[in-house]
C-alpha positions as CSV (number, residue, x, y, z in Angstrom):
1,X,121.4,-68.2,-37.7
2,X,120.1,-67.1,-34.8
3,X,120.6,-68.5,-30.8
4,X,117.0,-70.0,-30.6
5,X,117.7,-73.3,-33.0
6,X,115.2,-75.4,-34.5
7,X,114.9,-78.5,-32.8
8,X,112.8,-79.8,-35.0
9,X,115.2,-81.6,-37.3
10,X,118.0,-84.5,-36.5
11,X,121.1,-85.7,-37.8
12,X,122.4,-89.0,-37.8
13,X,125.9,-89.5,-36.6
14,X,127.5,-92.8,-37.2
15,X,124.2,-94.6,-36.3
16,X,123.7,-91.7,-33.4
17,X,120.3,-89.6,-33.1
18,X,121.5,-86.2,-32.1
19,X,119.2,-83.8,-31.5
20,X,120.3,-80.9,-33.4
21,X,119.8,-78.7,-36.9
22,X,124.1,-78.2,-36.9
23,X,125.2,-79.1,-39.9
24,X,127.7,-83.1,-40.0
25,X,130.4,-80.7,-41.0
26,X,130.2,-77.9,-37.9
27,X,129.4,-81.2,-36.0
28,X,132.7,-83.4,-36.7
29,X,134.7,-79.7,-35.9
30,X,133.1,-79.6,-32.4
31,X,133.9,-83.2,-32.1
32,X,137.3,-83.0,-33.5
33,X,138.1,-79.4,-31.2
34,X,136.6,-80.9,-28.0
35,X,139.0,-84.1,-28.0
36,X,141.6,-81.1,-28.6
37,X,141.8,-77.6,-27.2
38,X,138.3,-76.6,-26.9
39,X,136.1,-76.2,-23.7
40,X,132.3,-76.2,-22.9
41,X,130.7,-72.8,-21.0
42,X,127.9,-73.6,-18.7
43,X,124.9,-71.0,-18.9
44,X,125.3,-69.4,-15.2
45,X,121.1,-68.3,-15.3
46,X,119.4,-70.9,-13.5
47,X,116.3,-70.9,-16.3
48,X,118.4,-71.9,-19.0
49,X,120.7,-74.6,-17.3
50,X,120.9,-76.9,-20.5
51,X,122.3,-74.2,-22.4
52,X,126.0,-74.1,-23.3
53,X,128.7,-72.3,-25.7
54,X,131.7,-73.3,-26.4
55,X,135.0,-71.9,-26.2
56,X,137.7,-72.0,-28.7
57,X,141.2,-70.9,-28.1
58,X,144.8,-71.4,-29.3
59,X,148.1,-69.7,-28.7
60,X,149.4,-67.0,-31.0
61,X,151.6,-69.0,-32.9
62,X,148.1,-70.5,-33.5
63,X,146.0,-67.8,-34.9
64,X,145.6,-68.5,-38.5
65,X,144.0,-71.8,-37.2
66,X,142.1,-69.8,-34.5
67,X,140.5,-67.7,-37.7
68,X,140.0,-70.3,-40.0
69,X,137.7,-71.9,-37.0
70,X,136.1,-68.5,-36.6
71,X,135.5,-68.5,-40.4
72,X,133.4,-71.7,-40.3
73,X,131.5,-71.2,-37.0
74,X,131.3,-67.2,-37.5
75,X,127.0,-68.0,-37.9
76,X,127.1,-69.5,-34.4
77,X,128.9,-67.0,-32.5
78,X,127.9,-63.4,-31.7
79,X,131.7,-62.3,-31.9
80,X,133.1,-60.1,-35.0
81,X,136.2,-61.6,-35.1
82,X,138.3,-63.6,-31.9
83,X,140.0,-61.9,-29.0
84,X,143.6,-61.7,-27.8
85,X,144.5,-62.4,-24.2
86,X,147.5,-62.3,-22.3
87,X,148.3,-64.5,-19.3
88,X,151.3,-65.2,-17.0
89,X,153.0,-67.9,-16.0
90,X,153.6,-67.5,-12.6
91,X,155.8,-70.9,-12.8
92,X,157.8,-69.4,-15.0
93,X,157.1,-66.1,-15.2
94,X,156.5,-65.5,-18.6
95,X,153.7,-64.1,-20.6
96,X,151.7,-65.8,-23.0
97,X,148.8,-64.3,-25.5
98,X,146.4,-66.6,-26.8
99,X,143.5,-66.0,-29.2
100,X,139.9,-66.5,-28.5
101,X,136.0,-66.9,-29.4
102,X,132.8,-68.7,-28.0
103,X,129.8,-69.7,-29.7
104,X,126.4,-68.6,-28.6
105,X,124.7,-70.1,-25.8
106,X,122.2,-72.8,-26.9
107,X,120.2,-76.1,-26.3
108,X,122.0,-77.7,-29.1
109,X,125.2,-77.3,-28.0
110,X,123.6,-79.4,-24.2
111,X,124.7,-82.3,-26.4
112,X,128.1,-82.0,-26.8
113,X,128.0,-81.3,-23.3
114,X,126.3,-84.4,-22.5
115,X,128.5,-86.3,-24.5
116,X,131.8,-85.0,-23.7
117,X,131.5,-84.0,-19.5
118,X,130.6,-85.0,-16.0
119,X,130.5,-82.9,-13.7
120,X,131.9,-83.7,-10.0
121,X,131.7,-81.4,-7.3
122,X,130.2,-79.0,-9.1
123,X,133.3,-79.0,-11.3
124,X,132.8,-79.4,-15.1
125,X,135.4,-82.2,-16.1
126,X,135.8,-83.1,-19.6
127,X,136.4,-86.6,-20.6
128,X,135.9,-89.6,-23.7
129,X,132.8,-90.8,-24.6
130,X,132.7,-94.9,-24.2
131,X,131.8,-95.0,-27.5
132,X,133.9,-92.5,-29.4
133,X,134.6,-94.9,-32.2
134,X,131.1,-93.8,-33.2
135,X,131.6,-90.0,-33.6
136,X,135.4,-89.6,-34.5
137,X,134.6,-89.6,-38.3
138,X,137.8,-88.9,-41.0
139,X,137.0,-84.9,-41.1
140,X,136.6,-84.9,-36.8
141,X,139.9,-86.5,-36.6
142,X,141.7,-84.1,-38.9
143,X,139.7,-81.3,-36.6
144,X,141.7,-82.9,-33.3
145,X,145.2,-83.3,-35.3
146,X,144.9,-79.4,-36.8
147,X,143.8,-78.4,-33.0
148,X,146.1,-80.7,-30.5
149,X,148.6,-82.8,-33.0
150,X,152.5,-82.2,-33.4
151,X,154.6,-83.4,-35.9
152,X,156.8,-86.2,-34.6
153,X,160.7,-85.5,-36.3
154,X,161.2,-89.6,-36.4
155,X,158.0,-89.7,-38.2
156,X,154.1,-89.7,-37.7
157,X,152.7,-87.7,-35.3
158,X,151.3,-86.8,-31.4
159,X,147.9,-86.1,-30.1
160,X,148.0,-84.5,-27.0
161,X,145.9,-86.3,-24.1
162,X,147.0,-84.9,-21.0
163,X,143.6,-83.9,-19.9
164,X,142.4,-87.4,-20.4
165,X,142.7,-90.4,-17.9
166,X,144.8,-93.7,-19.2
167,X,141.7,-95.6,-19.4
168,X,140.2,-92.7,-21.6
169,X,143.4,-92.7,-23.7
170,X,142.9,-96.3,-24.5
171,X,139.1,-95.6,-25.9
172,X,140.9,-93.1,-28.2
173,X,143.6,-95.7,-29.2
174,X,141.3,-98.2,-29.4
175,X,139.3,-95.9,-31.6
176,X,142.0,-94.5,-34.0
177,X,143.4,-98.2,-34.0
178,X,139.9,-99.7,-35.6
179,X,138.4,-97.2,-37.5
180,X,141.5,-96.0,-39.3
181,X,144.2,-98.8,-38.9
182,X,146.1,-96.5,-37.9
183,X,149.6,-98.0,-35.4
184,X,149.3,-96.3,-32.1
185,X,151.4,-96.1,-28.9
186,X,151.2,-93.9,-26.2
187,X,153.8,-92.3,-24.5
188,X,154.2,-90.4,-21.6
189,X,156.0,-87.1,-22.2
190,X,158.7,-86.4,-19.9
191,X,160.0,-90.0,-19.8
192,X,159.4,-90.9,-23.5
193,X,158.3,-93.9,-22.2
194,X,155.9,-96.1,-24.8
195,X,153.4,-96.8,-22.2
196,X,151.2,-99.2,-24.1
Protein backbone atom coordinates (compact mmCIF):
# COMPACT_ATOMS: atom_id res chain seq x y z
CA UNK A 1 0.00 0.00 0.00
CA UNK A 2 1.19 3.01 -0.84
CA UNK A 3 0.82 6.88 1.17
CA UNK A 4 -1.64 8.30 -1.52
CA UNK A 5 -4.93 6.05 -0.33
CA UNK A 6 -8.04 5.64 -2.22
CA UNK A 7 -10.65 7.70 -0.96
CA UNK A 8 -12.97 6.36 -2.97
CA UNK A 9 -14.32 3.61 -0.77
CA UNK A 10 -15.95 3.79 3.03
CA UNK A 11 -16.42 1.82 5.90
CA UNK A 12 -19.04 1.69 8.28
CA UNK A 13 -18.17 1.88 11.93
CA UNK A 14 -20.88 1.14 14.40
CA UNK A 15 -23.44 3.19 12.25
CA UNK A 16 -20.25 5.81 11.46
CA UNK A 17 -19.36 6.87 7.71
CA UNK A 18 -15.58 7.10 7.90
CA UNK A 19 -13.91 8.15 5.13
CA UNK A 20 -11.28 5.70 4.63
CA UNK A 21 -10.11 2.36 2.54
CA UNK A 22 -8.28 1.00 6.24
CA UNK A 23 -9.42 -2.13 6.74
CA UNK A 24 -12.34 -2.58 10.35
CA UNK A 25 -9.48 -4.59 11.70
CA UNK A 26 -6.38 -1.88 11.38
CA UNK A 27 -9.23 0.59 12.24
CA UNK A 28 -10.39 -0.91 15.84
CA UNK A 29 -6.22 -1.10 16.57
CA UNK A 30 -5.96 2.68 15.89
CA UNK A 31 -8.93 3.09 17.94
CA UNK A 32 -8.01 0.75 20.68
CA UNK A 33 -3.92 2.25 20.63
CA UNK A 34 -5.20 5.97 20.67
CA UNK A 35 -7.35 5.54 23.92
CA UNK A 36 -3.96 3.84 25.02
CA UNK A 37 -0.38 4.78 24.34
CA UNK A 38 -0.41 5.99 20.86
CA UNK A 39 -0.11 9.64 19.57
CA UNK A 40 -1.11 11.56 16.36
CA UNK A 41 1.92 13.51 14.21
CA UNK A 42 0.76 16.61 12.53
CA UNK A 43 2.22 17.02 8.85
CA UNK A 44 4.61 20.27 9.58
CA UNK A 45 4.20 21.31 5.38
CA UNK A 46 1.69 23.84 5.22
CA UNK A 47 0.13 22.14 1.74
CA UNK A 48 -0.64 19.05 3.29
CA UNK A 49 -2.16 20.21 6.69
CA UNK A 50 -4.84 17.32 6.95
CA UNK A 51 -2.26 14.87 6.76
CA UNK A 52 -1.20 12.85 9.85
CA UNK A 53 0.83 9.65 11.03
CA UNK A 54 0.73 8.12 13.94
CA UNK A 55 3.07 7.24 16.44
CA UNK A 56 3.34 3.97 18.30
CA UNK A 57 5.56 3.44 21.26
CA UNK A 58 5.96 1.22 24.33
CA UNK A 59 8.62 0.61 26.88
CA UNK A 60 11.19 -2.18 26.55
CA UNK A 61 9.55 -4.42 28.75
CA UNK A 62 6.98 -3.79 25.99
CA UNK A 63 8.52 -4.81 22.74
CA UNK A 64 7.10 -8.03 21.76
CA UNK A 65 3.71 -6.00 21.78
CA UNK A 66 5.57 -3.06 19.99
CA UNK A 67 6.37 -5.77 17.06
CA UNK A 68 3.35 -7.57 16.94
CA UNK A 69 1.69 -3.84 16.18
CA UNK A 70 4.46 -3.30 13.69
CA UNK A 71 3.56 -6.78 12.12
CA UNK A 72 -0.03 -5.70 11.43
CA UNK A 73 0.46 -2.09 10.36
CA UNK A 74 3.99 -2.90 8.63
CA UNK A 75 1.86 -1.85 4.95
CA UNK A 76 1.20 1.60 6.46
CA UNK A 77 4.52 2.59 7.68
CA UNK A 78 7.63 3.24 5.71
CA UNK A 79 9.81 1.79 8.69
CA UNK A 80 11.69 -1.80 8.33
CA UNK A 81 11.20 -2.67 11.68
CA UNK A 82 10.65 -0.09 15.11
CA UNK A 83 13.33 2.05 16.76
CA UNK A 84 14.90 2.05 20.15
CA UNK A 85 15.29 5.28 22.16
CA UNK A 86 16.61 6.12 25.33
CA UNK A 87 15.38 8.96 27.50
CA UNK A 88 16.16 10.32 31.11
CA UNK A 89 14.38 11.01 33.81
CA UNK A 90 15.61 13.98 35.08
CA UNK A 91 13.06 13.54 38.20
CA UNK A 92 14.70 10.67 38.88
CA UNK A 93 17.50 10.37 37.08
CA UNK A 94 17.20 7.22 35.43
CA UNK A 95 17.27 6.04 31.97
CA UNK A 96 14.52 4.55 30.13
CA UNK A 97 14.51 2.92 26.41
CA UNK A 98 11.39 2.67 24.68
CA UNK A 99 10.53 1.18 21.25
CA UNK A 100 9.10 3.02 18.39
CA UNK A 101 7.40 3.40 14.79
CA UNK A 102 5.03 5.86 12.89
CA UNK A 103 2.76 5.25 10.13
CA UNK A 104 3.03 7.19 6.95
CA UNK A 105 1.59 10.53 6.70
CA UNK A 106 -1.95 10.53 5.04
CA UNK A 107 -5.43 12.04 4.53
CA UNK A 108 -6.95 8.99 6.09
CA UNK A 109 -5.38 8.98 9.09
CA UNK A 110 -7.06 13.26 9.27
CA UNK A 111 -9.90 11.17 10.80
CA UNK A 112 -8.57 9.68 13.69
CA UNK A 113 -7.30 13.05 14.25
CA UNK A 114 -10.48 14.61 13.99
CA UNK A 115 -12.05 12.26 16.10
CA UNK A 116 -9.60 11.86 18.81
CA UNK A 117 -7.95 15.79 19.29
CA UNK A 118 -8.44 19.51 19.67
CA UNK A 119 -6.08 21.49 19.40
CA UNK A 120 -5.62 24.66 21.90
CA UNK A 121 -3.07 27.05 21.58
CA UNK A 122 -1.59 25.56 18.93
CA UNK A 123 -1.12 22.56 21.12
CA UNK A 124 -2.39 19.11 19.91
CA UNK A 125 -4.33 17.69 23.01
CA UNK A 126 -5.77 14.37 22.81
CA UNK A 127 -9.10 13.62 24.29
CA UNK A 128 -12.57 11.13 24.17
CA UNK A 129 -14.85 11.34 21.58
CA UNK A 130 -18.64 12.15 23.05
CA UNK A 131 -19.65 9.30 21.40
CA UNK A 132 -17.03 6.62 21.95
CA UNK A 133 -19.67 3.98 22.75
CA UNK A 134 -19.87 3.96 18.91
CA UNK A 135 -16.33 3.02 17.94
CA UNK A 136 -14.91 0.99 21.01
CA UNK A 137 -15.94 -2.38 19.40
CA UNK A 138 -14.80 -5.93 21.31
CA UNK A 139 -11.39 -6.22 19.13
CA UNK A 140 -10.64 -2.01 19.92
CA UNK A 141 -11.06 -2.67 23.45
CA UNK A 142 -8.78 -5.63 23.62
CA UNK A 143 -6.28 -3.11 21.41
CA UNK A 144 -6.53 -0.43 24.69
CA UNK A 145 -6.20 -3.31 27.46
CA UNK A 146 -2.98 -5.04 25.37
CA UNK A 147 -1.62 -1.23 25.00
CA UNK A 148 -2.51 0.65 28.54
CA UNK A 149 -4.16 -2.25 30.89
CA UNK A 150 -2.46 -3.83 34.12
CA UNK A 151 -3.52 -6.74 35.80
CA UNK A 152 -5.09 -5.92 39.09
CA UNK A 153 -3.64 -8.74 41.94
CA UNK A 154 -7.26 -8.54 43.81
CA UNK A 155 -8.73 -9.35 40.54
CA UNK A 156 -9.85 -7.65 37.12
CA UNK A 157 -7.95 -5.15 35.71
CA UNK A 158 -6.79 -1.13 35.16
CA UNK A 159 -6.96 1.06 32.14
CA UNK A 160 -4.80 3.82 32.49
CA UNK A 161 -6.50 7.38 31.91
CA UNK A 162 -4.27 9.84 33.18
CA UNK A 163 -4.18 11.80 30.06
CA UNK A 164 -7.92 12.04 30.02
CA UNK A 165 -10.15 14.69 32.00
CA UNK A 166 -12.77 13.07 34.73
CA UNK A 167 -15.54 14.00 32.62
CA UNK A 168 -13.76 12.08 29.60
CA UNK A 169 -13.19 9.13 31.97
CA UNK A 170 -16.87 8.96 32.62
CA UNK A 171 -17.64 8.62 28.65
CA UNK A 172 -15.22 5.70 28.84
CA UNK A 173 -17.01 4.18 31.94
CA UNK A 174 -20.10 4.99 30.63
CA UNK A 175 -18.95 3.24 27.49
CA UNK A 176 -17.34 0.01 28.83
CA UNK A 177 -20.38 -0.05 31.36
CA UNK A 178 -23.10 -0.41 28.39
CA UNK A 179 -21.70 -1.93 25.68
CA UNK A 180 -19.88 -4.71 27.58
CA UNK A 181 -21.61 -4.88 31.13
CA UNK A 182 -18.72 -4.71 32.29
CA UNK A 183 -18.53 -3.29 36.54
CA UNK A 184 -16.33 -0.25 36.54
CA UNK A 185 -14.86 2.16 39.16
CA UNK A 186 -12.37 4.57 38.91
CA UNK A 187 -9.73 5.19 41.09
CA UNK A 188 -7.29 7.69 41.51
CA UNK A 189 -3.70 6.16 41.78
CA UNK A 190 -1.85 7.52 44.50
CA UNK A 191 -4.72 7.55 46.98
CA UNK A 192 -6.49 4.33 45.90
CA UNK A 193 -9.37 6.16 46.23
CA UNK A 194 -12.67 4.67 44.26
CA UNK A 195 -13.58 7.99 42.87
CA UNK A 196 -16.85 7.06 41.22
Amino acid sequence: MNNNLNMKNNNIIEGHNIPTTIPQEIVDLIIGTLLGDSGMIKNTMKRDIKRHSIKFEQGSKNKEYLYFLFKILREYTHYTEPKKQTRTDVRYGIKNSSYYFCTFSSAEFYYFFTLFYRVVGGKMIKTVPLDIIDYVTPRALAYWIMDDGQYEKRGGLTLCTYSFTVEEVLLLKDALENKFNLICTIHKKRLNKVIG
